[in-house]
Backbone as CSV, one residue per row, in Angstrom:
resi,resn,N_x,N_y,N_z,CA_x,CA_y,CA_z,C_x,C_y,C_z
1,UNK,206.362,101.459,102.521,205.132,100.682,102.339,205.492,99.210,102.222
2,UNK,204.643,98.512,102.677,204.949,96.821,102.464,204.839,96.555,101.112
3,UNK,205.384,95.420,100.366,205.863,94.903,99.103,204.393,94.362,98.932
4,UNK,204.397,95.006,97.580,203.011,94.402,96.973,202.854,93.055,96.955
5,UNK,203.294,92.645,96.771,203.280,90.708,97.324,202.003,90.555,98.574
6,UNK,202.906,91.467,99.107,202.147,91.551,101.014,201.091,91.767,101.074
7,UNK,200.899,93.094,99.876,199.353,93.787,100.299,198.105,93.029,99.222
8,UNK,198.763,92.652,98.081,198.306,91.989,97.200,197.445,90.563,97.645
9,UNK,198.167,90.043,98.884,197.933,88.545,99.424,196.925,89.131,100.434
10,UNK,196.882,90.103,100.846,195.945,90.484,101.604,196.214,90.814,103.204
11,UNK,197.512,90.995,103.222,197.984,91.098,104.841,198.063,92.798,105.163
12,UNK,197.374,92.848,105.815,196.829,94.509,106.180,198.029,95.049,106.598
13,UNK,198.159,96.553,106.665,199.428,97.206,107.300,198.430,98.144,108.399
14,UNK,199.058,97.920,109.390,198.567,98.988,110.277,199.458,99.868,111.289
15,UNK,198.937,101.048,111.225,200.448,102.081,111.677,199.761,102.947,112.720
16,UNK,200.655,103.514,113.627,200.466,104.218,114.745,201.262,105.653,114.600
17,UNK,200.585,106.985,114.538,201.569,107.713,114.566,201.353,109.251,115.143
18,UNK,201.690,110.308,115.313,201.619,111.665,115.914,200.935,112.687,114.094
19,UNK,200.578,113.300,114.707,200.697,114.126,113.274,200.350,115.975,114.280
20,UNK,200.938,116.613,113.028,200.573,118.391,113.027,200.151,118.854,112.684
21,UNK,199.884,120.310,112.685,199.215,121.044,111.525,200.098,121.416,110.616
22,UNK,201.217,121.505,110.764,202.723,121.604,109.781,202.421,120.829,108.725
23,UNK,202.195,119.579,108.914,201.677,118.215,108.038,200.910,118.599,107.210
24,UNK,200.772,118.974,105.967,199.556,119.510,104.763,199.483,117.965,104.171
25,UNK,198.299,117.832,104.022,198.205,116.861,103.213,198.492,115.575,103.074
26,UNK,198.306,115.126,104.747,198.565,113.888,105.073,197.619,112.505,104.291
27,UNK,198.694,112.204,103.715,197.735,110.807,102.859,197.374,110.927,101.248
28,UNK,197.722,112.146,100.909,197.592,112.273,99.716,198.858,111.797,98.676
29,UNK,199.980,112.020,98.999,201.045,110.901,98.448,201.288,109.772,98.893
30,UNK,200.629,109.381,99.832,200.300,107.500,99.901,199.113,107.394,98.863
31,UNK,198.226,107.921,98.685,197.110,107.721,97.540,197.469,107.711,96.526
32,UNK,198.549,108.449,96.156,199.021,108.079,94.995,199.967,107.098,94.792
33,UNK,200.903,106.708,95.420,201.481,105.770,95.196,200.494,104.123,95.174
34,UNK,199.539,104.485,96.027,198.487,103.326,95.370,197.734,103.373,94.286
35,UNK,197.612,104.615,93.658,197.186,104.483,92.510,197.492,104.312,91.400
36,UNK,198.946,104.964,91.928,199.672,104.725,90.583,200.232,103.315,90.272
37,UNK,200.186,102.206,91.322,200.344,101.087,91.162,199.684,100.305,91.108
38,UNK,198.657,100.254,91.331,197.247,99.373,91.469,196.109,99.968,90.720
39,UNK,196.116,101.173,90.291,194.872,101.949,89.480,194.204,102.358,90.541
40,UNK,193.174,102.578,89.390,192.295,103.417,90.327,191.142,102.807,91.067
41,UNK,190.916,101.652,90.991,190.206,100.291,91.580,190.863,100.685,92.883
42,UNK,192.394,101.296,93.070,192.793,101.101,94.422,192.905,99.205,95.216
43,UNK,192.984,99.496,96.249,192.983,97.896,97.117,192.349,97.539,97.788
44,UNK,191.417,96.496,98.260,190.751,96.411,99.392,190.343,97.073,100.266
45,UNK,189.754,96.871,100.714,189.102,98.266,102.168,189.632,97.141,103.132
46,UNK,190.728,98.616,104.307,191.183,97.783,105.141,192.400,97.320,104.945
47,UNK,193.512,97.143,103.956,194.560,97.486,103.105,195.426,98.189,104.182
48,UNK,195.383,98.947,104.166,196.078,99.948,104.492,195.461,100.586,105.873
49,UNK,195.660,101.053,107.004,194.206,101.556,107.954,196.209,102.130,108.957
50,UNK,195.429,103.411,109.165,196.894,104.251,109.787,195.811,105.150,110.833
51,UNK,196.614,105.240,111.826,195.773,105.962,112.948,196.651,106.862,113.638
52,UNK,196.332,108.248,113.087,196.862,108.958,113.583,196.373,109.919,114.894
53,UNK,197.525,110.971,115.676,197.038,111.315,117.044,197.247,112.791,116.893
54,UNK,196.356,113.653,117.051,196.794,115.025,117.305,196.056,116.146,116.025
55,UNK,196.687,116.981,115.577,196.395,117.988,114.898,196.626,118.072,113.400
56,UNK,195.755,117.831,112.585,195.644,117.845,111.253,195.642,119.294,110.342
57,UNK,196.526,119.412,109.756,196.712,120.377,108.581,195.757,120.334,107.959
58,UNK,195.601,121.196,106.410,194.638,121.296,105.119,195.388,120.129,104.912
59,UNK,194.060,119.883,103.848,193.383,118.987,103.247,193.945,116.982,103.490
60,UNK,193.795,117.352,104.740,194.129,115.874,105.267,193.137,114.453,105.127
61,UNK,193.809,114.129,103.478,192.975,112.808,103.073,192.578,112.779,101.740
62,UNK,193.236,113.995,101.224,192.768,114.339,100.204,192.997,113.484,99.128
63,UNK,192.249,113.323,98.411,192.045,112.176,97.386,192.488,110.571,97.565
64,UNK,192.234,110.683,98.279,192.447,109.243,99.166,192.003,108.217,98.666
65,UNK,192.691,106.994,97.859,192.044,106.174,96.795,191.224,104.748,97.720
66,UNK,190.824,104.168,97.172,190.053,102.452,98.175,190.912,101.809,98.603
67,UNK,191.108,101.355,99.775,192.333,100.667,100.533,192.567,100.884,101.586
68,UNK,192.702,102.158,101.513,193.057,103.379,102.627,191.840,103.940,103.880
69,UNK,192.564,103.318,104.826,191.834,103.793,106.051,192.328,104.944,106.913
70,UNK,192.203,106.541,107.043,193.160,107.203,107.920,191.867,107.531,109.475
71,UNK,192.163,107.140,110.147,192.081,107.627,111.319,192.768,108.405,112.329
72,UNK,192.256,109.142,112.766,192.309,111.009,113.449,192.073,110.865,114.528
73,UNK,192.704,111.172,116.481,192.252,110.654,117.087,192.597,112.263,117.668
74,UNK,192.052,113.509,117.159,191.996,114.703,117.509,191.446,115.814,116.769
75,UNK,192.184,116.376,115.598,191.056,117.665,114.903,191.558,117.872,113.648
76,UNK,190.989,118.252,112.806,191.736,118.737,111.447,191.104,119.817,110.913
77,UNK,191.959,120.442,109.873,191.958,121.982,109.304,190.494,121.851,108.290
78,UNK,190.885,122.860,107.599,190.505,122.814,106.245,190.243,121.593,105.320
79,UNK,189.243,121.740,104.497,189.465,120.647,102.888,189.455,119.246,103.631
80,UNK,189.776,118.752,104.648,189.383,116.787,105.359,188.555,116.359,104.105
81,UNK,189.437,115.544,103.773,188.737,114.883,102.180,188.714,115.152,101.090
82,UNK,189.251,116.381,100.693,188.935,116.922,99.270,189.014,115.659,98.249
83,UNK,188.118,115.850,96.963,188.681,114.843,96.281,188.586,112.914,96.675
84,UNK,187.996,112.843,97.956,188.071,111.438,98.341,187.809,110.456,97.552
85,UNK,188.322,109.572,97.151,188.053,108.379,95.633,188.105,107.185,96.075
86,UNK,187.590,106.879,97.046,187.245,105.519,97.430,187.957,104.951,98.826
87,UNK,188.615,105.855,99.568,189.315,105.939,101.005,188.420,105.469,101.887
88,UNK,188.392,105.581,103.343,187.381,106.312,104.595,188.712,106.955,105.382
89,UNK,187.866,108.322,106.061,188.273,108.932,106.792,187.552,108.648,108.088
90,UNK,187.790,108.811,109.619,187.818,108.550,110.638,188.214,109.252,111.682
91,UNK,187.078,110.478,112.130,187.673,111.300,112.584,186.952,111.434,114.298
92,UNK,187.613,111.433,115.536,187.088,111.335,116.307,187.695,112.385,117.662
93,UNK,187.867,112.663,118.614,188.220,113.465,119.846,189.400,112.658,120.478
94,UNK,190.019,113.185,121.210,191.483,112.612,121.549,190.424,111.464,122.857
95,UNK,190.998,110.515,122.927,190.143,109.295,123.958,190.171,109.587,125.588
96,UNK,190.778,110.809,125.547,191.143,111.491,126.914,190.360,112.560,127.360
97,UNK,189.497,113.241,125.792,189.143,113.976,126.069,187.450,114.102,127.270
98,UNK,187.548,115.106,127.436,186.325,115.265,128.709,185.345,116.299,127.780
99,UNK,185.140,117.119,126.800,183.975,117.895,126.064,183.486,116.575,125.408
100,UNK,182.041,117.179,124.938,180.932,116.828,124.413,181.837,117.178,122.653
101,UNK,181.525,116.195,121.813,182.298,116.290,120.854,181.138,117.072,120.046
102,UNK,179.535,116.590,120.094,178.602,116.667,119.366,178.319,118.821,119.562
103,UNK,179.176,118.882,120.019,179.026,120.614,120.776,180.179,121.395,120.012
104,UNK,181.157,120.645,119.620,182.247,121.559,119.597,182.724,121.402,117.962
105,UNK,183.534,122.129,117.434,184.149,121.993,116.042,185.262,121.061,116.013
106,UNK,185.527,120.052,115.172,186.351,118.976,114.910,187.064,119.132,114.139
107,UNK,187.050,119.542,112.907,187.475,120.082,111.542,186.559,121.295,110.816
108,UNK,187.573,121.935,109.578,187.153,123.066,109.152,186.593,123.214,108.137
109,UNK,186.286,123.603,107.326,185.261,124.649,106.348,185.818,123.492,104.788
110,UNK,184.008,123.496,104.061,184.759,122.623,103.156,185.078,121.344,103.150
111,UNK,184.538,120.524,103.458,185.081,119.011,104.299,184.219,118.310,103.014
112,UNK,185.213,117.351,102.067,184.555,116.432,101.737,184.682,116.911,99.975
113,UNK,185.154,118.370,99.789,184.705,118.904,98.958,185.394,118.192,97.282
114,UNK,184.134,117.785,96.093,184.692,117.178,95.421,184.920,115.733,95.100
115,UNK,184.340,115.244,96.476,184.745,113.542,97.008,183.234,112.742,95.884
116,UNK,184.364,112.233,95.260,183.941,110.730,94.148,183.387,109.610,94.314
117,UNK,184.266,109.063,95.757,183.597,107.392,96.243,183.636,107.543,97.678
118,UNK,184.091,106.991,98.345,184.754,106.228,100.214,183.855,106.859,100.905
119,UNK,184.108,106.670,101.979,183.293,107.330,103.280,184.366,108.456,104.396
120,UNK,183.257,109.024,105.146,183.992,109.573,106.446,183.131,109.452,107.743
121,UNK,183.134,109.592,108.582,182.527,109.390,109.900,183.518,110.223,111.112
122,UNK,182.827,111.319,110.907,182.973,112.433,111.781,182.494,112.624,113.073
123,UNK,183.312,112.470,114.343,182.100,112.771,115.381,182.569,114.066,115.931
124,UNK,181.690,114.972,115.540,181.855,116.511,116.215,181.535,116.983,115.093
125,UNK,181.614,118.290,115.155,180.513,119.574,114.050,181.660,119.880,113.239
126,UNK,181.242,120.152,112.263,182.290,121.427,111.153,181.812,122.194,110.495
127,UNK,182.567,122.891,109.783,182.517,124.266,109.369,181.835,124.294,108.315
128,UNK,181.794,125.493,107.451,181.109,126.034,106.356,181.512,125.007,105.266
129,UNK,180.338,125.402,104.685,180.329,124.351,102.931,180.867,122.849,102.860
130,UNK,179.987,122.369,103.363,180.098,120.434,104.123,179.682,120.158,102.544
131,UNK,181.129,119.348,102.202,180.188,118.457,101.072,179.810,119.387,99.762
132,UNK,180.383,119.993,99.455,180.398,120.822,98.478,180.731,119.941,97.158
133,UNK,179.805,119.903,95.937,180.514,119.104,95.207,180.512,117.683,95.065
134,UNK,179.966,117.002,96.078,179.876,115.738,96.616,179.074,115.389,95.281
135,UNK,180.008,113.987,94.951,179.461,113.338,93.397,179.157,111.793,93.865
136,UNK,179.879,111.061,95.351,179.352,110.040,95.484,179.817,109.154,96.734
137,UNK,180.537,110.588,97.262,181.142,109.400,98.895,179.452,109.545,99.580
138,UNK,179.994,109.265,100.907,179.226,109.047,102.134,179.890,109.488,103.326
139,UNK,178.872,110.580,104.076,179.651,111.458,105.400,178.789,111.110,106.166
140,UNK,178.978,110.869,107.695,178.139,111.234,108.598,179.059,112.146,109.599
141,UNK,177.776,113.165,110.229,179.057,114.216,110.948,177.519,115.069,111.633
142,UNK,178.371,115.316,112.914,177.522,116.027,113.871,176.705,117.132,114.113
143,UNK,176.568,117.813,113.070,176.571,119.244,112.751,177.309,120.282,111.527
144,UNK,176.980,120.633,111.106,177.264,121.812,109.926,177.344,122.877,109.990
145,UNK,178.132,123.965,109.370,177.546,125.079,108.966,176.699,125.689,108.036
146,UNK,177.228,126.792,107.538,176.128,127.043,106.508,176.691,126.645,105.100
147,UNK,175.958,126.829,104.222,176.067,126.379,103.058,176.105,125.071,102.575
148,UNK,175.758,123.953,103.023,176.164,122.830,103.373,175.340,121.950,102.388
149,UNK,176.055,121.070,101.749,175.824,120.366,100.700,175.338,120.892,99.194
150,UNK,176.000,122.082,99.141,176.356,123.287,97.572,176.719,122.479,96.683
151,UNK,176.015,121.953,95.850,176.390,121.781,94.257,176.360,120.217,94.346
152,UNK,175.565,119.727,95.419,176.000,118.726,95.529,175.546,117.570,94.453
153,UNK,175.774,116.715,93.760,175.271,116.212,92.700,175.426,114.465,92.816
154,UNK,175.658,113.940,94.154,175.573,112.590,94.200,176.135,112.445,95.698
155,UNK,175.844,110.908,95.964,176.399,110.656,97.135,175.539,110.568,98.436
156,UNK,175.573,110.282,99.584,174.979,110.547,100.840,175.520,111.360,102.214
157,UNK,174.095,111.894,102.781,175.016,112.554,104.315,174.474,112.196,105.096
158,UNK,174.874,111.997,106.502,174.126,111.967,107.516,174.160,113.219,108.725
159,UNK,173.364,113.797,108.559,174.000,114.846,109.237,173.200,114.695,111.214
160,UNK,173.522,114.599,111.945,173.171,114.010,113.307,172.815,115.437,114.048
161,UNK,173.038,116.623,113.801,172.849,117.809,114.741,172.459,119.436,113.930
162,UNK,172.660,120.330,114.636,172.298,121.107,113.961,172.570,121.724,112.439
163,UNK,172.262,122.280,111.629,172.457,122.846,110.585,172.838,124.505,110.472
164,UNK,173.956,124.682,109.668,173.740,126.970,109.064,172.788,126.564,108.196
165,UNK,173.087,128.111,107.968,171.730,128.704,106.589,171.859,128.273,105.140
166,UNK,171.154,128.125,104.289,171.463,127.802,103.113,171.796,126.457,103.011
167,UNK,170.626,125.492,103.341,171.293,123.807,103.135,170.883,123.938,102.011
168,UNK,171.667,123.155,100.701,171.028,122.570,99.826,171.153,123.344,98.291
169,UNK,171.835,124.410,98.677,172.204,125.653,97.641,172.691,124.831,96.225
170,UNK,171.682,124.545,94.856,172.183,124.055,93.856,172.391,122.330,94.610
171,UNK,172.283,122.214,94.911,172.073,120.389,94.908,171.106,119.966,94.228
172,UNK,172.242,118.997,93.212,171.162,118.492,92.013,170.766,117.228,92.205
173,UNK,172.039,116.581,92.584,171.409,114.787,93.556,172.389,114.448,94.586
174,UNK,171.760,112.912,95.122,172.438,112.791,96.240,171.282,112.787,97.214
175,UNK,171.431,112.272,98.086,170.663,112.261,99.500,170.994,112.779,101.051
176,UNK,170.269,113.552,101.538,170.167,113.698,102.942,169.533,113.160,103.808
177,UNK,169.825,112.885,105.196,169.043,112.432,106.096,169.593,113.624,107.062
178,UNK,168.707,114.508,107.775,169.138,115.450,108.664,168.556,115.057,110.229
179,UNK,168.639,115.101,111.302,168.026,114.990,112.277,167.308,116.448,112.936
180,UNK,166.101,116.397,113.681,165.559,117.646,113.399,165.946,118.714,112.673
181,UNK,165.530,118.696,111.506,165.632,119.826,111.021,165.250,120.741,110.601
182,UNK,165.687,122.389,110.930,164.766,123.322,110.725,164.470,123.641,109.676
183,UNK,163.289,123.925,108.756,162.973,124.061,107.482,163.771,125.563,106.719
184,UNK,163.488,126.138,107.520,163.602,127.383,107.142,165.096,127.677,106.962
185,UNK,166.431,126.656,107.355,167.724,126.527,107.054,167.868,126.090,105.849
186,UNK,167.122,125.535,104.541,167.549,124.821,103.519,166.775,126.187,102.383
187,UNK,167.723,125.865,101.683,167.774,127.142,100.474,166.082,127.414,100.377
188,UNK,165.851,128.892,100.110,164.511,129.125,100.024,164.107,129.214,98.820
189,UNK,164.918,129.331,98.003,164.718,129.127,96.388,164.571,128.035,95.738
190,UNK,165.689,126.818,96.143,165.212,125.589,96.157,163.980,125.161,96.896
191,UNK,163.516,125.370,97.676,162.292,124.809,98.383,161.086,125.575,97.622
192,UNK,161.079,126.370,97.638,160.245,127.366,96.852,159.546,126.973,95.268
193,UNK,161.003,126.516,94.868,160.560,126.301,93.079,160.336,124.363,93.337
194,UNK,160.756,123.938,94.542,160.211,122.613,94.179,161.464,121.289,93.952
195,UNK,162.942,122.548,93.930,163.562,121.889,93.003,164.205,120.441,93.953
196,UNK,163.865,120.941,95.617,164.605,120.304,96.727,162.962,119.926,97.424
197,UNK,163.230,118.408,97.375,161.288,117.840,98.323,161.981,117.271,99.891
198,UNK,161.474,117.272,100.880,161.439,117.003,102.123,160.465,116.091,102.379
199,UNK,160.940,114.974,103.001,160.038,113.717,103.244,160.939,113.388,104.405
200,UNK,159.596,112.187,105.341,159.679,111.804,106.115,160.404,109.720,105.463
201,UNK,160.827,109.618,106.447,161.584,108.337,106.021,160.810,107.289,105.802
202,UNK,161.132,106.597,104.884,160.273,105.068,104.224,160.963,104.136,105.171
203,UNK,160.593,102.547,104.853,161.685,102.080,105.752,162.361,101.605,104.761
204,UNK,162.838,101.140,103.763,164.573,101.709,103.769,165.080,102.989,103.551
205,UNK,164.425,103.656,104.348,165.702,105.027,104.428,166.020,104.894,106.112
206,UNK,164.898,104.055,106.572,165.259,103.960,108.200,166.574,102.847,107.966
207,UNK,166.578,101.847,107.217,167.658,100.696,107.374,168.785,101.420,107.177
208,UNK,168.747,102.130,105.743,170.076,102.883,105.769,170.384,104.248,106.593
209,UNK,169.812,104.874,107.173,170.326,105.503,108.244,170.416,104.631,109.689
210,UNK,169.941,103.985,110.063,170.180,103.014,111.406,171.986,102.285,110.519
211,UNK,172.154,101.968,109.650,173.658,100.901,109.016,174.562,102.149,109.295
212,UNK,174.192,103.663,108.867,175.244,104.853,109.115,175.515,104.514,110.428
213,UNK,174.161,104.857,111.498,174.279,105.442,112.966,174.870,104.150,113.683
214,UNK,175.233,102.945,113.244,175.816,101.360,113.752,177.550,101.548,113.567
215,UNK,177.465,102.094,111.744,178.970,102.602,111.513,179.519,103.571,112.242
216,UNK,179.220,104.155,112.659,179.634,105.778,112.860,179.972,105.423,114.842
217,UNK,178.864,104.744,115.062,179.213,103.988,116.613,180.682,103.380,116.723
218,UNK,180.708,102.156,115.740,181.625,101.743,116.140,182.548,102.325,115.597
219,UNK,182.752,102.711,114.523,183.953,103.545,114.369,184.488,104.844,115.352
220,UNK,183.552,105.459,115.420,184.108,106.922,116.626,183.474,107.042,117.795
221,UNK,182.709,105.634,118.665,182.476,105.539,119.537,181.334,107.067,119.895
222,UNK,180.788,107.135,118.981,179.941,108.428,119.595,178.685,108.475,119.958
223,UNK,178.613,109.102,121.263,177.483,108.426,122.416,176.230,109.309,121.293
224,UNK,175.989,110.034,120.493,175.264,110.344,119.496,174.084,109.394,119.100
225,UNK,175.153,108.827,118.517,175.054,107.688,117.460,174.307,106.499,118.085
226,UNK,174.799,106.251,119.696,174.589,105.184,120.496,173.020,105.814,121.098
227,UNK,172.879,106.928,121.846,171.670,107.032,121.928,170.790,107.237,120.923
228,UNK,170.657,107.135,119.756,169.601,107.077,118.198,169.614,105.929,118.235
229,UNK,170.627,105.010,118.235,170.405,103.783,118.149,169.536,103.246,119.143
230,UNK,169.796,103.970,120.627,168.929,103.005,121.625,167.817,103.251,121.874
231,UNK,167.182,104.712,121.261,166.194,104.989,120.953,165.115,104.630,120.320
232,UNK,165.321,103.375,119.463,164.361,102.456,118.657,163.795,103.144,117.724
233,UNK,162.651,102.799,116.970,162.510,103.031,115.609,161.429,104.812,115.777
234,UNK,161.096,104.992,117.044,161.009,106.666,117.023,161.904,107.777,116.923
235,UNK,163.537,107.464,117.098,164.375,108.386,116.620,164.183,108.545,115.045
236,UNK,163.472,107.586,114.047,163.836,107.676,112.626,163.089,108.750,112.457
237,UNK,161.728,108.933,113.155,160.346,110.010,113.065,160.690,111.678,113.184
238,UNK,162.560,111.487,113.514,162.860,112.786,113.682,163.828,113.574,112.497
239,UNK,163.883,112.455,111.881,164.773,112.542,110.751,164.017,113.187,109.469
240,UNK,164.832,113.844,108.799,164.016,114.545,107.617,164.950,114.057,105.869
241,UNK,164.465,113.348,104.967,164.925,113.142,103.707,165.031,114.730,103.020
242,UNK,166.332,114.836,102.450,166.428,116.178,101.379,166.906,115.597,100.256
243,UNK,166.068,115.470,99.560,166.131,114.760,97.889,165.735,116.091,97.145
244,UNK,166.966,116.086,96.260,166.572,116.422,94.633,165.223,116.271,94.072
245,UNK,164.534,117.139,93.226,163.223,116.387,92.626,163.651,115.817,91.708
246,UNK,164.796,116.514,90.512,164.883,115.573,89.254,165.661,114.377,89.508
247,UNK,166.620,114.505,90.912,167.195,113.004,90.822,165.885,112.104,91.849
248,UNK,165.300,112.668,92.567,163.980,111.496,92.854,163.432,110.762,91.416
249,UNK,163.170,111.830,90.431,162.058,111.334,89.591,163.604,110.203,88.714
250,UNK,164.647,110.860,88.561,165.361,109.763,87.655,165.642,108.483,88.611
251,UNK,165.628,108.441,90.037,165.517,107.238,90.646,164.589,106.017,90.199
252,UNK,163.321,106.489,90.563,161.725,106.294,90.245,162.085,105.454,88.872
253,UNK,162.598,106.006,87.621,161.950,106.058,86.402,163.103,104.483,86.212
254,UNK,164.589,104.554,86.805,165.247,103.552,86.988,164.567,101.925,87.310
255,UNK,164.088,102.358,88.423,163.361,101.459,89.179,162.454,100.915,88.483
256,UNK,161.672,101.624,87.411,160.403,101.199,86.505,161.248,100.456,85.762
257,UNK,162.400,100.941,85.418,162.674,100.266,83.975,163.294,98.801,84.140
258,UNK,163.825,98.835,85.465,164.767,97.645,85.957,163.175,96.278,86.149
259,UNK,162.510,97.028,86.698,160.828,96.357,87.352,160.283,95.601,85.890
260,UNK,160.610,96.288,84.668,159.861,95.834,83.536,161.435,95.038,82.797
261,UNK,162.132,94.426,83.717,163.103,93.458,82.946,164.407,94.220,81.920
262,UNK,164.596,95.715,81.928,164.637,96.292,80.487,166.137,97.144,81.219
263,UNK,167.288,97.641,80.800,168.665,97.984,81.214,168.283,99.279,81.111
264,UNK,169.200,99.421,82.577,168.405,100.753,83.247,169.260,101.718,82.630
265,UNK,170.632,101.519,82.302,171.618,102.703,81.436,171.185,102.444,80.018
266,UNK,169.973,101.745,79.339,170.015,101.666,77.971,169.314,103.241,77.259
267,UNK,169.002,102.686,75.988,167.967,104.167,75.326,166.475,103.950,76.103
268,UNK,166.041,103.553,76.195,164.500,102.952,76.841,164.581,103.876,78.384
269,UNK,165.745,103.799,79.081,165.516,104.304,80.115,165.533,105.801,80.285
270,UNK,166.768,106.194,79.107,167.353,107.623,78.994,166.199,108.304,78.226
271,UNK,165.721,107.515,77.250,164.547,108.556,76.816,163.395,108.842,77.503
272,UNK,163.489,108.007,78.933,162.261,108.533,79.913,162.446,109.694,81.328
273,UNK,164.030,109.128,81.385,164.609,110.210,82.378,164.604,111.210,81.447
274,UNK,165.160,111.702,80.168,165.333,113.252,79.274,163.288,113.707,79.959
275,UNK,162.617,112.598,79.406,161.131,113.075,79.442,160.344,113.611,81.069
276,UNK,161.088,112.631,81.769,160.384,113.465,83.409,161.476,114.393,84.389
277,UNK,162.628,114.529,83.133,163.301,115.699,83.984,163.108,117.232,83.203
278,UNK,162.813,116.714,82.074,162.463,117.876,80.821,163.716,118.129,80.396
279,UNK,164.707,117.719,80.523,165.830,117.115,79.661,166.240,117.386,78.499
C-alpha cells in the first residue's frame, strides 16, 4: 500500500489486476488495514479505487471500509458486500462481452448482506436474499431473487428489473424504488397488515432515483440505466416506492420536529416517534 503520507495528502492509488474464484475475500484485509489505521471514518472516497478482471470468490468486498473503491469487470460468488462500511462496489460484464447483462446472473445469493454505509452498482441480476439486513448502504442492481430485502432495517435499493417472491419479508426501514413491479411478489403478510405501503413517486423520490440511474450509467455503463434516463420523466410513473409504515411515520414525525426549529434526536422528538409507532 502507498505510505500514509501519500494517501493522507490525497494522491489516489489506482491498480489493475486479474482475480479468481480461488480468491475468497478479496478486499477484506485491505479494509482492514485501513481501518485499523485510519479508524473507522476510513479515507476519502476514491482513496483507494482497484479494478479488477474476471471471477470473484465469496464474499468479495466484504466489509469494505470508506476509501475503497473495488471494481469487477466480470462476476462474483456469494455474500458481494457482506458487512459493507462505507466502501463502493462496482460490478459490471467483461467489456467484451456480447449478452444482455440485464438478462443474466452477475453475482450470487445474499449480496449486500449486513452492509452499514457505501454503495454498490450492479449491472446484471442476482440471486436470493438481496440486501438482507441492510442497515444503511445503497444498491442498485438489475433484478433479484426471492426474498429480497429480509430484515431490512435501513438504507436504499434500486432495483431496475424483475423481482422473486417474498420482497420485503420483515423490513422494518429503508427504502425501495422497484421498476414495474408486481404486487403480488412483496410479502403478503406485510402488505396485508399494512406494515409495508406502496406509493407512487413524489418528486424527490424522482431526483433521487434519476442521481442512482446517472450513477449506475456512468459507473457500469448500463444501457438500462441509459434508456430510463432517456426516457424522461415517464419512466419515474413506472417505478413503485416500498416504505416501511413505522419508518414512514418516524420520517414524517422528524421532519415536523426539525420544521418547528426543535432537535430531531432530542426527547421532544422520541416521545412522538414512541407515540406514532406505538413504541
Amino acid at each position: 500500500m502507498r505510505s500514509r503520507a501519500a494517501l493522507e495528502g490525497g494522491v489516489p492509488v489506482h491498480v489493475e489486476l486479474p482475480i479468481a474464484n480461488t480468491a475468497r475475500a478479496v478486499g477484506t484485509l485491505l479494509g482492514h488495514h485501513v481501518t485499523a489505521t485510519y479508524g473507522a471514518q476510513g479515507l476519502p472516497v476514491g482513496t483507494i479505487d482497484i479494478t479488477l478482471t474476471g471471477s470473484a470468490g465469496q464474499s468479495f468486498g466484504a466489509f469494505v471500509p470508506s476509501g475503497i473503491t473495488l471494481r469487477l469487470e466480470g462476476e462474483s460468488n456469494d455474500y458481494l458486500g457482506k458487512g459493507l462500511s462505507g466502501g463502493q462496489i462496482i460490478l459490471r460484464p467483461p467489456r467484451t462481452s456480447t449478452f444482455r447483462a440485464e438478462e443474466n446472473v452477475i453475482a450470487g445469493n445474499v449480496i449486500g448482506y449486513g452492509a452499514t454505509q457505501g454503495s454498490m452498482y450492479l449491472r446484471g441480476m442476482v440471486g436470493e436474499r438481496f440486501l438482507v439486513r441492510n442497515s444503511g448502504a445503497t444498491a442498485v442492481v438489475e433484478g433479484v431473487g426471492d426474498h429480497a430485502l429480509e430484515y431490512m432495517t435501513g438504507g436504499m435499493a434500486l432495483i431496475l428489473g424483475a423481482t422473486g417472491r417474498n420482497l420485503g419479508a420483515g423490513m422494518s426501514g429503508g427504502t425501495a424504488y422497484v421498476f414495474d413491479l408486481i404486487a403480488d411478489r412483496v410479502n403478503v403478510d406485510a402488505l396485508a397488515s399494512g406494515e409495508l405501503e406502496l406509493h407512487s413517486l413524489g418528486s424527490a423520490d424522482i431526483e433521487i432515483v434519476r442521481d442512482l440511474l446517472e450513477q449506475h450509467s456512468a459507473h457500469t455503463e448500463s444501457p438500462v440505466a441509459a434508456a430510463l434516463l432517456a426516457a424522461g420523466d415517464g419512466a419515474f410513473e413506472r417505478f413503485t416506492k416500498v416504505l416501511p409504515r413505522d419508518y414512514a411515520a418516524v420520517l414524517r414525525t422528524r421532519q415536523t420536529v426539525v420544521a418547528e426549529g426543535l432537535d430531531p434526536d432530542g426527547d421532544v422528538a422520541w416521545a412522538r416517534i414512541l407515540e406514532v409507532t406505538g413504541g
